[in-house]
N, C-alpha and C positions, 0 to 999 in steps of 0.2 A: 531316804526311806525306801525302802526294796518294794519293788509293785506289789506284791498279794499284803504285805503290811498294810500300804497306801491305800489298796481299795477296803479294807477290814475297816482303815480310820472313815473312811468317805462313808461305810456304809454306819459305821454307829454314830456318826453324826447326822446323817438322814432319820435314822431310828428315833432319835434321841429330840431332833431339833427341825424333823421334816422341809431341810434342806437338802438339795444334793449340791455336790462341787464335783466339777467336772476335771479342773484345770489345777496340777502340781506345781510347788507345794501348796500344802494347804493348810495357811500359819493362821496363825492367832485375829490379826487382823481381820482379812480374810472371812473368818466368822462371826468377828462381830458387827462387821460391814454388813454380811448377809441378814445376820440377824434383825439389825435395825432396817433394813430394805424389806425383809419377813411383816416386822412390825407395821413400818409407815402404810405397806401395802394393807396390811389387815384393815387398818384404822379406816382406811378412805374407801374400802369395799363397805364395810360397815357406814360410815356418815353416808355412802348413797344409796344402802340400801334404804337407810333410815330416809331419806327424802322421798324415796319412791313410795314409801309406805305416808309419807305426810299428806304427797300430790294425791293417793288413793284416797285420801280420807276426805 
């Protein structure tokens, strides 16, 4: 993939899935690694916020 291609795909996958990838290439895998590292993280910011809101109450 020719660099200004590479960076066009890194940025419409940031747009698209508010991940960056920094590191070529940037396959299929890859994204959906990201993706589920995206997700697990979301989930466990959420479970402590939700305890910090439990312990307030």
């Amino acid at each position: 993939m020719e660099v200004n291609g590479a960076a066009a795909y890194a940025n419409a996958l940031y747009n698209a899935l508010g991940i960056h990838f920094t590191e070529l290439p940037i396959m299929a895998e890859k994204i959906v690694r990201a993706v589920r590292e995206k997700e697990m993280r979301e989930m466990r910011e959420m479970r402590e916020g939700m305890q910090v809101m439990q312990a307030a109450e």
